[in-house]
N, CA, C and O atoms as a MOPAC input file, in Angstrom:
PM7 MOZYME 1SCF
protein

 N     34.67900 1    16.44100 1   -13.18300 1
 C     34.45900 1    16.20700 1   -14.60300 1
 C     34.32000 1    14.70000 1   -14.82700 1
 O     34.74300 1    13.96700 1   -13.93200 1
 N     33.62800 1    14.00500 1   -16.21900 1
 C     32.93300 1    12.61600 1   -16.00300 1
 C     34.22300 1    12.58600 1   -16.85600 1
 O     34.82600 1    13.54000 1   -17.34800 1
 N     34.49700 1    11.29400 1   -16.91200 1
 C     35.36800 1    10.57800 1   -18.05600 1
 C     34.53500 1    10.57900 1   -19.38300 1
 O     35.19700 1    10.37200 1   -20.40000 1
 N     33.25900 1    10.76900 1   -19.52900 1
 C     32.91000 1    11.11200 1   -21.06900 1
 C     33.62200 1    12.70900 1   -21.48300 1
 O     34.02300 1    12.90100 1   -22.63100 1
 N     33.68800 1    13.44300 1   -20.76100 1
 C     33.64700 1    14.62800 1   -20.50400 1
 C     35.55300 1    14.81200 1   -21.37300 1
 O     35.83800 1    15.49900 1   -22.35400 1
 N     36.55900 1    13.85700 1   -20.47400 1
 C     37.35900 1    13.40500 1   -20.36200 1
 C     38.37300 1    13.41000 1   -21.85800 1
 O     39.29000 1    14.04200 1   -22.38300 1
 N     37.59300 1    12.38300 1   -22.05400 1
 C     37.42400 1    11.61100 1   -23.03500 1
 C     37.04600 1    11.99100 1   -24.46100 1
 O     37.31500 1    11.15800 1   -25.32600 1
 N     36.44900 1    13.15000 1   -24.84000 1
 C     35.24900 1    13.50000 1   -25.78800 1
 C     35.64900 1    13.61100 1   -27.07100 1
 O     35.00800 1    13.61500 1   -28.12200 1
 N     37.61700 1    13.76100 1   -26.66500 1
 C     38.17800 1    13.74300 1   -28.03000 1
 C     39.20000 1    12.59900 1   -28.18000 1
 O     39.49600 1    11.98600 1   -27.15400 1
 N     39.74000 1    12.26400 1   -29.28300 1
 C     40.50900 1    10.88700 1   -29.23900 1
 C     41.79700 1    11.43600 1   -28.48600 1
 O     42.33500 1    12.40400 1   -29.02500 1
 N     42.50400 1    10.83600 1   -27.03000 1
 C     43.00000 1    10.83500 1   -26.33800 1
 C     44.53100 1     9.59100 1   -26.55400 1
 O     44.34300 1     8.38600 1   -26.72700 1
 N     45.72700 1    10.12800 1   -26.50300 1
 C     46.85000 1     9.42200 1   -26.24100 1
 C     46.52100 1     8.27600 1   -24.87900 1
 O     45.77800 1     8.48300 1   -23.91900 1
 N     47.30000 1     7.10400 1   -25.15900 1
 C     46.89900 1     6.32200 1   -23.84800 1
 C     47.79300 1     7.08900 1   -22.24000 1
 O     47.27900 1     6.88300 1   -21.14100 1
 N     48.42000 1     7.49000 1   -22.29500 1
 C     49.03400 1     7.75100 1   -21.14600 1
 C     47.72600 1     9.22900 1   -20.43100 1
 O     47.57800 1     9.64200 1   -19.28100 1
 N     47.29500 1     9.47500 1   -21.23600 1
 C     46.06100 1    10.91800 1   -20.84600 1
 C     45.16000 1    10.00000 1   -20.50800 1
 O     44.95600 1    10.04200 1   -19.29500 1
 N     44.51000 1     9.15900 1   -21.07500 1
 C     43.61000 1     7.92200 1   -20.98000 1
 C     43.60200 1     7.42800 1   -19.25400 1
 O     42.89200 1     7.61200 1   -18.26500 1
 N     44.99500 1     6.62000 1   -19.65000 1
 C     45.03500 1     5.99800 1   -18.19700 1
 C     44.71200 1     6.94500 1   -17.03200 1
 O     43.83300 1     6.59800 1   -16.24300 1
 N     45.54700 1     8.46800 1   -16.81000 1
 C     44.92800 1     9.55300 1   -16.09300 1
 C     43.59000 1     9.42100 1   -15.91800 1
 O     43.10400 1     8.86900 1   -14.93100 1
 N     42.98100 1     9.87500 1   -16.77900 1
 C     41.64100 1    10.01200 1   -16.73200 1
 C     40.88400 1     9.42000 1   -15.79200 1
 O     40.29900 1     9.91600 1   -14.82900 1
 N     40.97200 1     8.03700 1   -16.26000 1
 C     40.47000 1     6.52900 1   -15.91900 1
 C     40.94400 1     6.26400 1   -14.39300 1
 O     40.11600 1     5.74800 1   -13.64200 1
 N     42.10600 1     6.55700 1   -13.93900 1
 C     42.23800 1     6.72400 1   -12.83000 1
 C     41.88400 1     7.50100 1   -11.63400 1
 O     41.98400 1     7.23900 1   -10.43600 1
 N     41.43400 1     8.55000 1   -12.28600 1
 C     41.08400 1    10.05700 1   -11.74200 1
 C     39.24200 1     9.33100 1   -11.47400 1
 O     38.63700 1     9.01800 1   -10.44900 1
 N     38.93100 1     9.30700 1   -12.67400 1
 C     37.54300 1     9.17600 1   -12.80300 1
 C     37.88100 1     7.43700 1   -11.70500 1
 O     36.86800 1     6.94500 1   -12.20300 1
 N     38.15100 1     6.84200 1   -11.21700 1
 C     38.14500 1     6.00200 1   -10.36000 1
 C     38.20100 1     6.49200 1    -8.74500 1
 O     37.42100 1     6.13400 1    -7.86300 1
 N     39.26500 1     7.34700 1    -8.61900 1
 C     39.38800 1     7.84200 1    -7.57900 1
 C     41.02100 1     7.98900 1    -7.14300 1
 O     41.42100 1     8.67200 1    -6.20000 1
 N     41.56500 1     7.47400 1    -7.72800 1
 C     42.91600 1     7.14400 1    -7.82400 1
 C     44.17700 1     8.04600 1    -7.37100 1
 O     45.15600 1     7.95400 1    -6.63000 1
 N     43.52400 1     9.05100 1    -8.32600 1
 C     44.43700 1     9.88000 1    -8.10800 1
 C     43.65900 1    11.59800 1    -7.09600 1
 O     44.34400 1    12.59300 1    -6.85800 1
 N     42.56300 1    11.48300 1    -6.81300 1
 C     41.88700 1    12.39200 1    -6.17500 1
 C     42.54100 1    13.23000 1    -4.95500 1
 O     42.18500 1    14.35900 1    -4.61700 1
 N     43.60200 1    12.43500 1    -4.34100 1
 C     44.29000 1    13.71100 1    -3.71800 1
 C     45.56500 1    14.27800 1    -3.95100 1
 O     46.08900 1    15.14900 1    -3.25600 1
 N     46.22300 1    13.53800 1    -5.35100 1
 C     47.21700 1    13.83300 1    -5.90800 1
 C     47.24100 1    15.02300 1    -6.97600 1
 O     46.17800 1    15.14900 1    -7.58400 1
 N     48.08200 1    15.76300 1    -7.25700 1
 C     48.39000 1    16.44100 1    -8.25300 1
 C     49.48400 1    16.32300 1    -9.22800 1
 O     50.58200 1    16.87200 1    -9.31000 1
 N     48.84600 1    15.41500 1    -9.97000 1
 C     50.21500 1    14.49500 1   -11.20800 1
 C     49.71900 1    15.10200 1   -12.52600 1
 O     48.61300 1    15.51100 1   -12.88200 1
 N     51.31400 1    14.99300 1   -13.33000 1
 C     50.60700 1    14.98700 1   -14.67000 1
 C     50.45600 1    13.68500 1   -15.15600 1
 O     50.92000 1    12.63800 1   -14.70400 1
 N     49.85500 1    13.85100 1   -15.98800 1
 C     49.85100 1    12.75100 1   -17.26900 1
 C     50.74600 1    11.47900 1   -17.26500 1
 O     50.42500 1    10.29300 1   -17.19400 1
 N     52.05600 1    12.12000 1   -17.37100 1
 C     53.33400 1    11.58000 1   -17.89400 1
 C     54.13900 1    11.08800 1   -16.89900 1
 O     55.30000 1    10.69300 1   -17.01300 1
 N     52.90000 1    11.17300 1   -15.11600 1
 C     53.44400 1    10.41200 1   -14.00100 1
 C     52.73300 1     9.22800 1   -13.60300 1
 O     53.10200 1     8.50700 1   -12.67600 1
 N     51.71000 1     9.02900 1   -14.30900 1
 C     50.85900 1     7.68500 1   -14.34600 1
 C     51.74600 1     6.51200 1   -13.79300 1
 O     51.64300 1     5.92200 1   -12.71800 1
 N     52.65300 1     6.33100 1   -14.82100 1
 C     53.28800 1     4.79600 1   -14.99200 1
 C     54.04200 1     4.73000 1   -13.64800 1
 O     53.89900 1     3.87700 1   -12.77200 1
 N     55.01700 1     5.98000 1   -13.65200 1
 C     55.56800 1     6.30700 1   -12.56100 1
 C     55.67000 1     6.33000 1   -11.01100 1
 O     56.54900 1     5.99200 1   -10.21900 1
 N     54.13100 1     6.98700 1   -10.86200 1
 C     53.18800 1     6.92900 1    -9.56700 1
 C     52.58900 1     5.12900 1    -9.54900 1
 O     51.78700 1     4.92000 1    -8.63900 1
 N     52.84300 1     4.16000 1   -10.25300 1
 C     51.82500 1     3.46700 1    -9.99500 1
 C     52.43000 1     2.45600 1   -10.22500 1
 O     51.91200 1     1.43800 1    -9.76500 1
 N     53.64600 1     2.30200 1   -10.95000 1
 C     54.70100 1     1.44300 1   -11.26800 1
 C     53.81700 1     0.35800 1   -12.30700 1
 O     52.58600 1     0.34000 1   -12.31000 1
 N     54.72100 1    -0.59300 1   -13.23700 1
 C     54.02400 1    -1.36300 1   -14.30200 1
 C     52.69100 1    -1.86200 1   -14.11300 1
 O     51.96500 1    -1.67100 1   -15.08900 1
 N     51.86600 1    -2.77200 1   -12.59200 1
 C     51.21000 1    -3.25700 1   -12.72300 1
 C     49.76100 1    -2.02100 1   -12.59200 1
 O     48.64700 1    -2.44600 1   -12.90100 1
 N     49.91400 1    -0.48200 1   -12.10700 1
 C     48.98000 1    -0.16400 1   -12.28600 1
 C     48.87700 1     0.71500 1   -13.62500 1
 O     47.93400 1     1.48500 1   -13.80100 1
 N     49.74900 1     0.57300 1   -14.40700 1
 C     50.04300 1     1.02300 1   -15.94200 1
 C     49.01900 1     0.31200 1   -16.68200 1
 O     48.06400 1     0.78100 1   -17.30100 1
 N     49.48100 1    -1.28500 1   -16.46500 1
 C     48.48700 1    -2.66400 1   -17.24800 1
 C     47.19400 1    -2.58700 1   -16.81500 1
 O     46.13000 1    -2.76500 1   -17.40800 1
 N     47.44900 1    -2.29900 1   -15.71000 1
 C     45.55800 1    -2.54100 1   -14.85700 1
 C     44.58400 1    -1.37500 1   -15.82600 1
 O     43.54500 1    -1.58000 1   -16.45400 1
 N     45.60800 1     0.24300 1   -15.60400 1
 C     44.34300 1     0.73800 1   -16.54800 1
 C     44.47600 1     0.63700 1   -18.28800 1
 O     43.93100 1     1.35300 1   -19.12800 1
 N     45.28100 1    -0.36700 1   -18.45400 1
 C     45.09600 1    -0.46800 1   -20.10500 1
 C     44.27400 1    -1.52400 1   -20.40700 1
 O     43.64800 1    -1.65100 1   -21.45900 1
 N     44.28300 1    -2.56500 1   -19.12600 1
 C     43.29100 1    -3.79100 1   -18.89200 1
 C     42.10100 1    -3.11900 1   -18.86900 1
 O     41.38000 1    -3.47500 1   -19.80100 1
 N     41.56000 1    -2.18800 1   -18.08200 1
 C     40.05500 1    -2.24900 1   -17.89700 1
 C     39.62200 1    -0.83400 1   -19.05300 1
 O     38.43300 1    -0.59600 1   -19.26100 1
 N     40.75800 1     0.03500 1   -19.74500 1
 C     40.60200 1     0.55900 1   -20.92400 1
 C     40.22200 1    -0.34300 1   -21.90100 1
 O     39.18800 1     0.00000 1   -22.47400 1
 N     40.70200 1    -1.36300 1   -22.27800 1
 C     40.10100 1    -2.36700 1   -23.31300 1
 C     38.97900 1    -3.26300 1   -22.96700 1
 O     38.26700 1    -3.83900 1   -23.79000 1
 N     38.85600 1    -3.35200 1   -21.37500 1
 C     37.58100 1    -3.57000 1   -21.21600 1
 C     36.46200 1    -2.83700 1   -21.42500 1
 O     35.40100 1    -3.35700 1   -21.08100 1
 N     36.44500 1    -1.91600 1   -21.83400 1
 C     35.48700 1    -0.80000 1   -21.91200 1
 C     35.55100 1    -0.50500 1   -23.44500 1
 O     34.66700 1     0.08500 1   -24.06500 1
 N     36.64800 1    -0.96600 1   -23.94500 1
 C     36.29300 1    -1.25100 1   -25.36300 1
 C     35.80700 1    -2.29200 1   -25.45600 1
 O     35.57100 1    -2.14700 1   -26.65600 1
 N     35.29400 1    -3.60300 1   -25.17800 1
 C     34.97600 1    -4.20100 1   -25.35700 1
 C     33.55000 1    -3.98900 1   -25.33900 1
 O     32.92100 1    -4.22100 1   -26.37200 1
 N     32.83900 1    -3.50000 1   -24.10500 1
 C     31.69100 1    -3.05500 1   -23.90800 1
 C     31.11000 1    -2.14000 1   -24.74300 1
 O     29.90000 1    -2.00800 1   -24.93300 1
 N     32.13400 1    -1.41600 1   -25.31200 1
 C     31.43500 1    -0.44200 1   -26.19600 1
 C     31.26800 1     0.92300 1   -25.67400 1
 O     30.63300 1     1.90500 1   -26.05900 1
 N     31.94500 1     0.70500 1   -24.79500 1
 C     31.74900 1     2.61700 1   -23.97500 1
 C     33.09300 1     3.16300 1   -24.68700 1
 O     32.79100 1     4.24600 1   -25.18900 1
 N     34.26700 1     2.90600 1   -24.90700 1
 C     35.36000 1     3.39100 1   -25.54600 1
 C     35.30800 1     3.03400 1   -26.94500 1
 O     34.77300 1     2.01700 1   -27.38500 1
 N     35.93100 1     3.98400 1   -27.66400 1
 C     36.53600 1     3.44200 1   -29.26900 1
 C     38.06700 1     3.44700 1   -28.85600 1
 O     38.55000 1     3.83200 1   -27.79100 1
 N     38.72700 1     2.90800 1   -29.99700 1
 C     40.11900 1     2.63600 1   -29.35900 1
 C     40.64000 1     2.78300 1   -31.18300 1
 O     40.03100 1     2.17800 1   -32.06600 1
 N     41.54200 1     3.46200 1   -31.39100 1
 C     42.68600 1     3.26800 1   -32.71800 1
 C     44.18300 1     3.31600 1   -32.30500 1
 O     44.83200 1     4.07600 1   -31.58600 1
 N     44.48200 1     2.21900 1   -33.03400 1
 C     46.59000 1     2.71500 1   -33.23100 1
 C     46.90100 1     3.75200 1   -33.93400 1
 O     47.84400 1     4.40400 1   -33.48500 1
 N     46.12700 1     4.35100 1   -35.47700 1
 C     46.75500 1     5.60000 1   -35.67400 1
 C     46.07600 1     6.51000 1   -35.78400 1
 O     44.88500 1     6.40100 1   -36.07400 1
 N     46.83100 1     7.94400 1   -35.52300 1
 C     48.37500 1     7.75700 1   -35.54500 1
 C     49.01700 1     7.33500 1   -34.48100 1
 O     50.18000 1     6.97600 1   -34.66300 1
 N     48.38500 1     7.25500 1   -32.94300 1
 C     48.92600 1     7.28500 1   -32.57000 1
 C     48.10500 1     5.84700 1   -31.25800 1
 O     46.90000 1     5.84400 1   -31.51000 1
 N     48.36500 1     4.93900 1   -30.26500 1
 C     47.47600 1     4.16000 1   -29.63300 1
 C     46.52800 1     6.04200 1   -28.84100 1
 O     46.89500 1     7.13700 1   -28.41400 1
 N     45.23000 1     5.28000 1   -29.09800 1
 C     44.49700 1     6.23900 1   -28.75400 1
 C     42.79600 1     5.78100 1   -28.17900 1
 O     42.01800 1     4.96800 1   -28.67700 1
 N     42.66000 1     6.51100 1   -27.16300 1
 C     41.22100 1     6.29200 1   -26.34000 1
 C     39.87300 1     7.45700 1   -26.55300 1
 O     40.33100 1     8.56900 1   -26.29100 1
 N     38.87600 1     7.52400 1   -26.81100 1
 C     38.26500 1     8.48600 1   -27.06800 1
 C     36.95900 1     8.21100 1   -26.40400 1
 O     36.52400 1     7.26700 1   -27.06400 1
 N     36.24200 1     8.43500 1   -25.65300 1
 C     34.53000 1     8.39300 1   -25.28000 1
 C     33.40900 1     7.82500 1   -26.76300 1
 O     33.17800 1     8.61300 1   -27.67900 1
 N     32.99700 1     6.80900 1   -26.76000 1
 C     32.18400 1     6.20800 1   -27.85000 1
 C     31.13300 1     7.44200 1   -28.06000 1
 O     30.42000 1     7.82600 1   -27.13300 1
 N     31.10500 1     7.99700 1   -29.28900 1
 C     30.13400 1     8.87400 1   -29.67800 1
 C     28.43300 1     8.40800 1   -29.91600 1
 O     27.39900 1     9.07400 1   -29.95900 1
 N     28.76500 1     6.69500 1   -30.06300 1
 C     27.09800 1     6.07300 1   -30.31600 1
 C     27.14200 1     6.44400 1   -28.84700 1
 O     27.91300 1     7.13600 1   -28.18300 1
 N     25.50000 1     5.39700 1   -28.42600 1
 C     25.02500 1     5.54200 1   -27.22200 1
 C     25.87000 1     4.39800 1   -26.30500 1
 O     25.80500 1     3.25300 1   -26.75100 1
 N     26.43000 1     4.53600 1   -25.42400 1
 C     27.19000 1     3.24000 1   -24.90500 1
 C     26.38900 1     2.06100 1   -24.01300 1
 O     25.69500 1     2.29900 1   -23.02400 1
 N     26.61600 1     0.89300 1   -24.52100 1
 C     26.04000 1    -0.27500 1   -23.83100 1
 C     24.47300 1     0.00800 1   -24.68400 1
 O     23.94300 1     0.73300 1   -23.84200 1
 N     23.98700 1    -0.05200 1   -25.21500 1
 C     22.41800 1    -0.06200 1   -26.14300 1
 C     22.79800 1    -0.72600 1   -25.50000 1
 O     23.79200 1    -1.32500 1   -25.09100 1
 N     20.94600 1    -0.40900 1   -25.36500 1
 C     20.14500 1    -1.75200 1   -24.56700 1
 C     19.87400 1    -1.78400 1   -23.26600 1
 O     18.82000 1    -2.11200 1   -22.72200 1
 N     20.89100 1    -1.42300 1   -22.78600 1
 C     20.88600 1    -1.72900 1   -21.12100 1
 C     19.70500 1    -0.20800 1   -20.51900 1
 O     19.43000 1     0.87800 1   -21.02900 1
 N     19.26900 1    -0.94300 1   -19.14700 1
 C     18.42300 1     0.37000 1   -18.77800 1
 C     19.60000 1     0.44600 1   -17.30600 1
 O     20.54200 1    -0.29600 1   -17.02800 1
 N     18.94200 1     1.91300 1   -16.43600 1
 C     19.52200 1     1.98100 1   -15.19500 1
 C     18.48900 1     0.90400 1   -14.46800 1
 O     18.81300 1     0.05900 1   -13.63300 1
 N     17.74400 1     1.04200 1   -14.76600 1
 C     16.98200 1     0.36700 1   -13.54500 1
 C     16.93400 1    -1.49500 1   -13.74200 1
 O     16.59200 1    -2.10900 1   -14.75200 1
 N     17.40600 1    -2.07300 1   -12.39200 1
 C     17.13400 1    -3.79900 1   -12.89200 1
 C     15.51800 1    -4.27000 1   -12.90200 1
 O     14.82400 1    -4.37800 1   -11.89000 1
 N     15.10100 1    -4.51200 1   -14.22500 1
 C     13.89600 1    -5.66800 1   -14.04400 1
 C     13.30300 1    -5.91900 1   -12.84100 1
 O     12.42300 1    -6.77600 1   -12.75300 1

């Protein structure tokens, strides 16, 4: 499953980070929940995927709200306008 896929509805950050990890590769031979993220990965890989979660808000592939609750969702516009696959 893609992380748009993932993603499609506004998502708690701890489901988020899953995701994002999964959809990395991260967790591909593990069977965790959710709520073992922080756990399995201890603080700095907690920050890492809230780091490159807000990087991706930045880009415009994520929307991001605090309420109600901090939350991640798949950008419903088109993500990154503009850009093509193919380089020039």
């Amino acid at each position: 499953m893609a992380l748009a896929d993932d993603l499609a509805e506004w998502t708690d950050v701890d489901s988020a980070q899953y995701d994002l990890g999964r959809a990395l590769g991260l967790f591909s031979d593990r069977d965790i929940s959710t709520g073992q993220v922080g756990v399995l990965g201890g603080q700095p890989a907690r920050s890492g995927a809230l780091r490159h979660a807000a990087a991706l808000v930045r880009a415009g592939v994520l929307d991001y709200r605090e309420e109600p609750d901090y939350q991640f969702r798949w950008r419903t516009a088109e993500p990154l306008e503009g850009l093509t696959a193919e380089p020039d």
